[in-house]
C-alpha positions as CSV (number, residue, x, y, z in Angstrom):
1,X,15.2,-41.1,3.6
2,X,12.3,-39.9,5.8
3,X,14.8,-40.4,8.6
4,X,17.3,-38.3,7.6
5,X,14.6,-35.6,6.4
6,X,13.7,-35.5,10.2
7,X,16.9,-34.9,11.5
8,X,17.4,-32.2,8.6
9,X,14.3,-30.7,10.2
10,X,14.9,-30.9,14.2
11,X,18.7,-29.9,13.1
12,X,20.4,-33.1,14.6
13,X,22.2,-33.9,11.4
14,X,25.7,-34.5,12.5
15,X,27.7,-32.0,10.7
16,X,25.3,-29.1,12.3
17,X,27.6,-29.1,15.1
18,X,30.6,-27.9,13.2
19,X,31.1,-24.8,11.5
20,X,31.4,-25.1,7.9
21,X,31.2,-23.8,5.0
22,X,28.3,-22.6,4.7
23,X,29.1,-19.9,7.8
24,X,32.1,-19.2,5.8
25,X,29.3,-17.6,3.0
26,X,27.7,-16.1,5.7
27,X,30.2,-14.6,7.6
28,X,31.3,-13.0,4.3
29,X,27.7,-11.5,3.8
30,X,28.0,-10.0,6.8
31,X,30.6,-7.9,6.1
32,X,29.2,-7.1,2.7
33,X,26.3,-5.6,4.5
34,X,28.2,-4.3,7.0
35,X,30.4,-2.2,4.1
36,X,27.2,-1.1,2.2
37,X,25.2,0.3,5.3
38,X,28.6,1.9,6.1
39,X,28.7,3.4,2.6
40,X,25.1,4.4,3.0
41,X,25.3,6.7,6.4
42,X,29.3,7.6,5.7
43,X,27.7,10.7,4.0
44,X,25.2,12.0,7.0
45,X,28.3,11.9,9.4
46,X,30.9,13.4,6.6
47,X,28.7,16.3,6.0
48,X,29.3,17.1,9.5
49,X,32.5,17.7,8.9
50,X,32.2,19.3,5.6
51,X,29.8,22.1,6.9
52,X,31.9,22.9,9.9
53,X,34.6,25.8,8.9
54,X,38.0,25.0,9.6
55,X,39.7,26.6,12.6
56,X,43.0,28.2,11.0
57,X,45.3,29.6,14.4
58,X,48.6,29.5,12.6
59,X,50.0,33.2,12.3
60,X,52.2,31.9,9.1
61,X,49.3,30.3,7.0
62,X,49.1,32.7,3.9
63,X,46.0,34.2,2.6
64,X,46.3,32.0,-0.5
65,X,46.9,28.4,1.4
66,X,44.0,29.7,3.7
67,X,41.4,30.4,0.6
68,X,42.6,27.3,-0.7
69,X,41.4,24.9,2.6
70,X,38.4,26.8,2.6
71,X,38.1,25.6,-1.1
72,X,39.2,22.3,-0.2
73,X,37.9,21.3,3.0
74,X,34.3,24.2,3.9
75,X,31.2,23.5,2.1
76,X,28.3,25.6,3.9
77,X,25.4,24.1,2.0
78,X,21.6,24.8,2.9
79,X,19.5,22.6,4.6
80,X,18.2,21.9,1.2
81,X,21.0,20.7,-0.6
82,X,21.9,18.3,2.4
83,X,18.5,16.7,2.2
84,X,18.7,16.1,-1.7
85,X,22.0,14.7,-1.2
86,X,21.0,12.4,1.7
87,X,17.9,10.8,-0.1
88,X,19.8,11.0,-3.7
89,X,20.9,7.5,-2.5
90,X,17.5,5.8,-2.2
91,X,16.3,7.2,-5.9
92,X,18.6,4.6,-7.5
93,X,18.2,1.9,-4.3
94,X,15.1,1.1,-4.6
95,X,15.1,1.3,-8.6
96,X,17.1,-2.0,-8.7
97,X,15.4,-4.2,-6.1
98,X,13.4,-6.3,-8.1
99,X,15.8,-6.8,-11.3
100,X,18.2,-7.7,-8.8
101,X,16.7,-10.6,-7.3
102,X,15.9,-12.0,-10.8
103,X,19.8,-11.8,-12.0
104,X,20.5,-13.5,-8.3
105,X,18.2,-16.0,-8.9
106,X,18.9,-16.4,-13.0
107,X,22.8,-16.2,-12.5
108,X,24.0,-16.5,-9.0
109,X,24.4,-14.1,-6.6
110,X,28.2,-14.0,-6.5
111,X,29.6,-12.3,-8.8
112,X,26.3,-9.7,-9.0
113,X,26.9,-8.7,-5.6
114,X,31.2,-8.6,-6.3
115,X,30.5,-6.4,-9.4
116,X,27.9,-4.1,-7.2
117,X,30.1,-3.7,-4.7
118,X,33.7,-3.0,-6.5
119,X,31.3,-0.5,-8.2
120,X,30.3,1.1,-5.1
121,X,34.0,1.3,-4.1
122,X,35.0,2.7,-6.8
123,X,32.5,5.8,-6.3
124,X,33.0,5.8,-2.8
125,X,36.5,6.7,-3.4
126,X,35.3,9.2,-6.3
127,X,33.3,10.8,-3.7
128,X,35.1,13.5,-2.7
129,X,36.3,14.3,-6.5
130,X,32.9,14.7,-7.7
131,X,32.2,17.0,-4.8
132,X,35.0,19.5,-5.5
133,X,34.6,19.2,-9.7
134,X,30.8,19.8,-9.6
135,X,29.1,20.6,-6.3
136,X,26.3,18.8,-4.5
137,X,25.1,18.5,-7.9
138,X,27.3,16.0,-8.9
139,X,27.7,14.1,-5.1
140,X,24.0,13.6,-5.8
141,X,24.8,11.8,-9.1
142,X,27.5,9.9,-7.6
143,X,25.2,8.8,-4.7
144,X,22.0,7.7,-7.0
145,X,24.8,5.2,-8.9
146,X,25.4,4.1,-5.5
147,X,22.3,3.1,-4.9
148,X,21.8,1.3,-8.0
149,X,24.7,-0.4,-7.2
150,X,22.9,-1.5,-3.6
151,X,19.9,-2.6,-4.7
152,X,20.7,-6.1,-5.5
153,X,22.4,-6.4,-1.8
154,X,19.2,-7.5,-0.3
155,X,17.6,-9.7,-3.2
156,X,21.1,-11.5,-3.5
157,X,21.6,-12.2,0.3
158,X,18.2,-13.7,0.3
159,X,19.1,-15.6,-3.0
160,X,22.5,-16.9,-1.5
161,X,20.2,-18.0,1.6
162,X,18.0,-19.8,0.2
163,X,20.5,-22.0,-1.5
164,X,23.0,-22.6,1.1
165,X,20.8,-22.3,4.4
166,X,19.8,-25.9,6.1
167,X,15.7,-24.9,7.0
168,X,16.7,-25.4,10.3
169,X,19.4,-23.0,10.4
170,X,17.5,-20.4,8.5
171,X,17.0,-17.8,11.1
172,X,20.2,-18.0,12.5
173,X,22.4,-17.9,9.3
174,X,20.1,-15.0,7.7
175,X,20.5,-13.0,11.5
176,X,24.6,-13.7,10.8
177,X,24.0,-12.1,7.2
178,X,22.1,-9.5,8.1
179,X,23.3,-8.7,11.7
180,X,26.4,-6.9,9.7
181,X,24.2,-3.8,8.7
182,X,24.4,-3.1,12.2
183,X,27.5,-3.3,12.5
184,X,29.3,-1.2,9.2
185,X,26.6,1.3,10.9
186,X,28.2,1.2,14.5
187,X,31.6,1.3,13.0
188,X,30.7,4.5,10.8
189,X,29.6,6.4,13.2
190,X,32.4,5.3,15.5
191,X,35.2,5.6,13.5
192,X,33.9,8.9,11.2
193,X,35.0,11.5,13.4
194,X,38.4,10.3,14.2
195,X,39.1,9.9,10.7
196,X,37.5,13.5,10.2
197,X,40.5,14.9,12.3
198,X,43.0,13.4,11.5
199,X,45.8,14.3,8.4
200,X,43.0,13.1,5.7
201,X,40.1,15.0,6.7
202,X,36.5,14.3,6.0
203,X,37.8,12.7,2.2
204,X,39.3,9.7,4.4
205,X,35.9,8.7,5.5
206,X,35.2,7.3,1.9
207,X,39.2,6.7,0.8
208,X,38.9,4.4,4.3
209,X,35.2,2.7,3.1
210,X,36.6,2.3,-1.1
211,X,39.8,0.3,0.3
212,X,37.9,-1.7,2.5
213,X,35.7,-2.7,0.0
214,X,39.0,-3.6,-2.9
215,X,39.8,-6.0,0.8
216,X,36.3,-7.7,1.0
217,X,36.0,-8.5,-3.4
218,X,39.6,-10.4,-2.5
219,X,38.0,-12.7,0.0
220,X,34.6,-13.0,-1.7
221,X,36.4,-14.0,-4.9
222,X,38.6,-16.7,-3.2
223,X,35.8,-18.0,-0.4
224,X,32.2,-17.5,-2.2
225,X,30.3,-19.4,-4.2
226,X,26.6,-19.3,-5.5
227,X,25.6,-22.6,-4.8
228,X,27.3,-25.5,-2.4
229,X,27.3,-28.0,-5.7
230,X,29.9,-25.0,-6.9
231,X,32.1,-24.3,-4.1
232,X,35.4,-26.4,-4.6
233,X,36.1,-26.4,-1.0
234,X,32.8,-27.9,1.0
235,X,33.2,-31.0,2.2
236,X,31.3,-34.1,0.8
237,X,29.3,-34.3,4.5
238,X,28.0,-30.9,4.2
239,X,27.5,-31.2,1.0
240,X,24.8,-33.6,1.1
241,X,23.3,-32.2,4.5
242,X,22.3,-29.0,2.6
243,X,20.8,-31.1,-0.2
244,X,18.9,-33.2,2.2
245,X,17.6,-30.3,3.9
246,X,16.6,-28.6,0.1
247,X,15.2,-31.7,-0.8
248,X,12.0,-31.1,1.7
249,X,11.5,-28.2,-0.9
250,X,13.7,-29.1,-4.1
251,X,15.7,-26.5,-5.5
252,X,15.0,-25.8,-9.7
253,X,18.3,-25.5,-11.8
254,X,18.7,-22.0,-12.6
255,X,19.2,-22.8,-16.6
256,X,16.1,-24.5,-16.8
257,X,13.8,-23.0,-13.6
258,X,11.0,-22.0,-14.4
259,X,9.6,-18.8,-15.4
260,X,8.3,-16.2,-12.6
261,X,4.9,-16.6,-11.5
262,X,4.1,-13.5,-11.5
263,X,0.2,-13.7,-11.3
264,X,0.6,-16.3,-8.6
265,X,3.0,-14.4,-6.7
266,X,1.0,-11.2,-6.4
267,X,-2.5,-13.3,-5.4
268,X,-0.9,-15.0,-2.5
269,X,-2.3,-14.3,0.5
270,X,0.8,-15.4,2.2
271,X,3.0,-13.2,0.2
272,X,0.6,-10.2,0.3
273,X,0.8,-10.4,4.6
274,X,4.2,-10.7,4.1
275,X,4.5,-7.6,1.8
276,X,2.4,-5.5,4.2
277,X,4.6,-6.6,7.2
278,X,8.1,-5.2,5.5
279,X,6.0,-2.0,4.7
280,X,4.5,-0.9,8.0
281,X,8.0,-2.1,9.7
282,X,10.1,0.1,7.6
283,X,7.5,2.8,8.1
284,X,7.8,2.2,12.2
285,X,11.9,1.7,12.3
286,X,12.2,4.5,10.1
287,X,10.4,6.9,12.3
288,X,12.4,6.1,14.9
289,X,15.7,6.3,13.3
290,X,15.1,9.5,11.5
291,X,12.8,11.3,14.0
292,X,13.8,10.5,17.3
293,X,16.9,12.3,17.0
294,X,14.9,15.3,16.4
295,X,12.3,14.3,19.5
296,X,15.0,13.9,22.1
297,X,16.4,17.4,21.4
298,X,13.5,19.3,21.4
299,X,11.3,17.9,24.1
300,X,14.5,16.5,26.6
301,X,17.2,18.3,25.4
302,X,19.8,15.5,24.5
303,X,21.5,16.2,20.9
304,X,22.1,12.5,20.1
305,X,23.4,12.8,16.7
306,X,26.4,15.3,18.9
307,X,27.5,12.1,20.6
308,X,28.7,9.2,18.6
309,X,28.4,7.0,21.8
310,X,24.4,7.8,21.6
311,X,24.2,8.1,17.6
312,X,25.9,4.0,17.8
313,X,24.0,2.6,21.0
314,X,20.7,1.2,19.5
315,X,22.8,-0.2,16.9
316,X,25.0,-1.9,19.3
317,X,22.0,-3.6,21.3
318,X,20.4,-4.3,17.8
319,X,23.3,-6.6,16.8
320,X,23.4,-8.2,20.6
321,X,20.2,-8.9,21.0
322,X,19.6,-10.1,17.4
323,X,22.2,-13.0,18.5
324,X,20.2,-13.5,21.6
325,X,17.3,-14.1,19.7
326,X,18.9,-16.6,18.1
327,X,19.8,-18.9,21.0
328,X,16.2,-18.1,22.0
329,X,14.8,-19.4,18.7
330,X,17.0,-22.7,18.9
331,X,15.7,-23.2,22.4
332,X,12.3,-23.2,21.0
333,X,13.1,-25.0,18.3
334,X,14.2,-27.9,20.4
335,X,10.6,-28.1,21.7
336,X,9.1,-30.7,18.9
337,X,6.1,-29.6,19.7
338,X,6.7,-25.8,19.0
339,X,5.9,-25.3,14.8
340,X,8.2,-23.2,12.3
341,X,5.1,-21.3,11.6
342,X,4.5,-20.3,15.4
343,X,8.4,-19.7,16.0
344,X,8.3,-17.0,12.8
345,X,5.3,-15.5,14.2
346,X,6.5,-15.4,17.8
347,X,9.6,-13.6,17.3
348,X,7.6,-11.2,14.6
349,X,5.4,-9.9,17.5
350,X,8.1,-9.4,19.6
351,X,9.8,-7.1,17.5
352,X,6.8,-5.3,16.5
353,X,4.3,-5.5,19.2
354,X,6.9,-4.6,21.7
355,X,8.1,-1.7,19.8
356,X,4.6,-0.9,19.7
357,X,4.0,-0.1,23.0
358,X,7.4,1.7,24.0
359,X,6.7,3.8,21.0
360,X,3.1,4.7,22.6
361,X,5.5,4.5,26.3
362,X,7.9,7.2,25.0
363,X,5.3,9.8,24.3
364,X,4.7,10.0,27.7
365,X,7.9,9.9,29.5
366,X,8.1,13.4,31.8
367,X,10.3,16.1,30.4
368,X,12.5,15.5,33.6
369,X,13.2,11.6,32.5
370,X,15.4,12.0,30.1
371,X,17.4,8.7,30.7
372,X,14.0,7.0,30.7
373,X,13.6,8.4,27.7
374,X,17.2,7.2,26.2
375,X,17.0,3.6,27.7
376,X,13.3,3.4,26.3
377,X,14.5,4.4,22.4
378,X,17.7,1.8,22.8
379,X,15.3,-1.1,23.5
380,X,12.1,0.1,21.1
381,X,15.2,0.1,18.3
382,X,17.2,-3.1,19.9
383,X,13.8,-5.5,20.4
384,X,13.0,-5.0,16.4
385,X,16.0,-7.0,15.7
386,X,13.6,-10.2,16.4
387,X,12.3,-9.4,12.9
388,X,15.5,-11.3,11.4
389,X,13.7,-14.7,12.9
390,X,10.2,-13.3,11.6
391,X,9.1,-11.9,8.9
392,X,12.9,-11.1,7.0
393,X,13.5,-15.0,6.3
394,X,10.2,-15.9,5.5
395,X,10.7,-15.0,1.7
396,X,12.8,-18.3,1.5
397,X,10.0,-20.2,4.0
398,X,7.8,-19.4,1.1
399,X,9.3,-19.7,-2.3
400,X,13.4,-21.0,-1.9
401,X,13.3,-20.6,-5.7
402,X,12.5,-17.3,-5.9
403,X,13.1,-15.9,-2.8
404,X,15.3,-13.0,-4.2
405,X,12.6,-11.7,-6.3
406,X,10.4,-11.8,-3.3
407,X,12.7,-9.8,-1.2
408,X,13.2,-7.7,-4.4
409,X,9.7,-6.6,-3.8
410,X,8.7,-6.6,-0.4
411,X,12.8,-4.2,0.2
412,X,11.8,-1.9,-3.0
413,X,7.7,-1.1,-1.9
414,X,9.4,-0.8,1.8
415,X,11.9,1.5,1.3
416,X,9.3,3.7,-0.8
417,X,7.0,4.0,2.6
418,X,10.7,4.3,4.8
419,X,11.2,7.9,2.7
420,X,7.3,8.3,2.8
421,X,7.6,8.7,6.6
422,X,9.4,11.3,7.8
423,X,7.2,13.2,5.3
424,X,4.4,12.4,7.1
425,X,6.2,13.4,10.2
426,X,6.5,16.7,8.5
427,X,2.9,17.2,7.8
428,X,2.0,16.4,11.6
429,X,4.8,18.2,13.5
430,X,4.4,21.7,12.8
431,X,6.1,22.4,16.2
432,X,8.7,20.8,17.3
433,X,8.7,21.4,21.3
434,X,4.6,20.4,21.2
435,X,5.2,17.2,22.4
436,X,1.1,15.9,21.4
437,X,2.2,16.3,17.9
438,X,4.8,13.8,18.6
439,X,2.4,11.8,20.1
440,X,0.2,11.6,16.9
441,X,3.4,10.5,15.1
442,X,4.1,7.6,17.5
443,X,0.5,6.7,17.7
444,X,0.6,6.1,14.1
445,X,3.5,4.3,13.6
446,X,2.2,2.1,16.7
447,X,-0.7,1.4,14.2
448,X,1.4,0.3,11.4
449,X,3.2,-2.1,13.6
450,X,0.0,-3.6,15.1
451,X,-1.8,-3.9,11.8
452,X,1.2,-5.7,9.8
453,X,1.8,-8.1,12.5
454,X,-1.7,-9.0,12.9
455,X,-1.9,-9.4,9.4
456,X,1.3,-11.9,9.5
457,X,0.0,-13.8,12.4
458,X,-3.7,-14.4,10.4
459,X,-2.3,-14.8,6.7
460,X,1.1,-16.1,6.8
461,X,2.9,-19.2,6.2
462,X,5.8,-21.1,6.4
463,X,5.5,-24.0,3.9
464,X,6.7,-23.7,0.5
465,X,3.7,-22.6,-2.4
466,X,2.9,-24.4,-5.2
467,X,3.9,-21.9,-7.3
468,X,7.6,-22.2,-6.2
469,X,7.4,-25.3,-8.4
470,X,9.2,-27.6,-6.1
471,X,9.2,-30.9,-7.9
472,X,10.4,-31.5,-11.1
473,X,8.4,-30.4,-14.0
474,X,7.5,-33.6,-16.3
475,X,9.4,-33.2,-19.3
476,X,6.4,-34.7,-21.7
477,X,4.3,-31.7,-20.3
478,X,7.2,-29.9,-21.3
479,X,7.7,-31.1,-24.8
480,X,3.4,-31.3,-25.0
481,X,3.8,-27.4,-25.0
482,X,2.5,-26.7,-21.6
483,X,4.1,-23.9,-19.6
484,X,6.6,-24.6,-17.2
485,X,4.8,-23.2,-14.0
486,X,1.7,-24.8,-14.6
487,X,2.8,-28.2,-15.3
488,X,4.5,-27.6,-11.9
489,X,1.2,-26.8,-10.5
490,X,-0.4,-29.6,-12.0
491,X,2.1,-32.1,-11.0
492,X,1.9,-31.6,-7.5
493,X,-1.9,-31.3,-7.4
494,X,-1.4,-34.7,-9.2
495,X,0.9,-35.8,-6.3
496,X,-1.5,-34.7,-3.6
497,X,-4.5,-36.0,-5.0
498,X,-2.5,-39.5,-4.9
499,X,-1.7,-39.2,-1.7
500,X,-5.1,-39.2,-0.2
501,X,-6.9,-42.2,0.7
């Protein structure tokens, strides 16, 4: 048994050289991330087309057909209705977080992220009916159901992780998963304006995002499964290399896991680092992915958001390098003497300490450089994709068990600081061609990066806690009345305390 443990551990399990599956699960995560980030931005690029009035050249268009395009197609809202629109979708995001990790982990994370999903289709494609009944009154409705609809996406990915990921394989199948958001985002912003003009108009940006989504459910229904023990179709070999590899931190049965330790949860210094970590990083990429647009036109003169070959770039090397990281980390990971814990802490620097100083870098590029200036943003946003291999697994490093509720957390208290900082940004940058107010802005994201790394490197972990309750709970502690968690607790201080000479 210890034998087979190792190779679970170093990854040189036979059936790890074949793709099974278990990339199968992952492969269809990606594109369910890839559909709800596409869902997400489809709006920012649609209203593009929305506020732009039509051009009408034909000498036989009627009065009456040409009121009713304008009706149809022109909606010149302010500046701030488009705002409340574009954050109406983070009101209901971030309100479903947590309970969404609990239903993954209670219930499975199948068929919470199919009904989420058909959900969201189903109001992506009500989209631009809601828009034309009731105004951007209504599209803001529409959009905060959307985001409740979302906020288990995160949570239930992690869950699904946690219970079909090998620990060896962790950072690369979780990089597969969550490499997609990239990708529906490149897509979106590639495909949007194409759609825009042709015979369906802006309304066939979300008619195109609904049906795609009807297409995924099909294939998630057929291929997906909560668990590996539940999928019909894994074969009997990997099968029992996942459960070896769980076994190093034993998975509870959902009916009878038990409850959430709270308390413990929210006292743990490793959990605490790693909250802080996916707070000041979301406060960092945020500023660079809502600001810099703004940056680049008003100090170099290069409208970004105008090209969608500029908008999609740092998206593009996000998703490549996040694959490149990936044959990095399994390099390292073939040195035995290289830990889990350094490897997670490695590749969190580097996509936050790097980041750091371009940031700090891009403040100073000369007005003249603007292709400095470009190449320098691409790679600030393209090195943070390391982050998948540091601190965006290590929810299931700590607590396989509950790993959705983790992320449930650390994504809801994250995106709260991602809409607190382009306030912030607001507050400093009173003019936008100043470019020292800028500088104050990047200096203090810099900050966030530097102190939630360093806060990582000191405090975090990558063993399991006790209070995941890894081995199984005696069931006379059980019957004697004592709570589930803290017969799990003293079980394994029991086990410990036997193992010592």
């Amino acid at each position: 048994m210890t034998t087979t443990l190792n190779m679970v551990k170093t990854g040189k399990y036979a059936n790890d050289k074949i793709i099974g599956v278990r990339h199968v699960q992952c492969i269809l995560c990606f594109f369910c991330l890839s559909l709800a980030y596409a869902w997400r931005v489809n709006l920012s690029v649609a209203l593009v087309a929305m506020t732009e009035p039509p051009n009408i050249t034909e000498a036989n268009v009627t009065d009456d057909s040409q009121e009713e395009t304008l009706d149809m197609d022109y909606y010149p809202f302010t500046e701030s209705e488009k705002s409340y629109m574009l954050s109406s979708f983070f009101w209901g995001y971030i309100v479903t977080q947590v309970p969404g990790g609990y239903i993954a982990q209670r219930y499975g994370a199948k068929m919470l992220l199919m009904v989420g999903l058909v959900a969201c289709a189903i109001l992506t494609l009500l989209t631009p009916l809601s828009l034309k009944l009731g105004g951007w009154q209504a599209l803001c409705v529409v959009r905060v159901l959307e985001g409740l609809t979302q906020g288990a996406v995160h949570p239930a990915t992690h869950s699904l992780l946690s219970k079909w990921a090998p620990a060896s394989e962790r950072g690369m199948l979780a990089t597969i998963c969550y490499s997609g958001a990239q990708f529906g985002t490149i897509m979106m912003l590639a495909t949007s304006g194409f759609i825009a003009d042709s015979f369906a108009g802006w309304p066939g940006i979300f008619y195109c995002g609904g049906i795609c989504g009807f297409a995924w459910v099909l294939f998630w229904w057929i291929f997906a499964a909560s668990t590996p023990e539940e999928h019909t179709r894994i074969t009997r070999e990997e099968l029992k290399y996942i459960e070896e590899s769980r076994s190093v931190g034993k998975m509870q049965d959902a009916r009878k896991m038990a409850p959430t330790p709270w308390g413990s949860i929210f006292t743990s210094m490793p959990f605490l680092s790693l909250l802080v970590v996916h707070c000041t990083h979301m406060w960092g990429f945020w500023t660079l992915l809502t600001q810099i647009p703004s940056y680049m036109k008003n100090i170099y003169g290069i409208d970004i958001k105008s090209s969608s070959l500029l908008s999609s770039l740092p998206y593009t090397v996000m998703m490549i390098l996040s694959f490149f990281f990936v044959w990095l980390s399994k390099v390292l990971q073939n040195q035995k003497s290289i830990s889990l814990s350094f490897n997670r802490k490695f590749f969190n620097s580097v996509g936050h300490w790097i980041p750091m100083l371009s940031l700090i870098g891009l403040g100073y590029v000369p007005r003249e450089s603007a292709t400095l200036a470009v190449v320098l943003l691409t790679l600030t946003v393209g090195i943070s994709a390391a982050t998948y291999l540091g601190f965006q697994v290590n929810h299931i490093d700590l607590s396989p068990n509950y790993a959705g509720t983790l992320m449930g957390i650390t994504n809801a208290a994250a995106n709260v600081m991602s809409g607190l900082a382009p306030l912030a940004v607001g507050q400093i940058v009173k003019h936008p061609e100043n470019v020292s107010e800028w500088r104050t802005v990047f200096f203090v994201a810099a900050f966030f990066y530097f102190i939630g790394n360093l806060l990582f490197v000191v405090f975090g972990r990558t063993d399991i806690q006790w209070w995941d309750s890894p081995e199984p709970v005696d069931e006379e502690s059980v019957e004697a009345g004592v709570p589930l968690a803290t017969a799990a607790k003293d079980q394994q201080s029991g086990q410990i305390a036997n193992d010592k000479p």
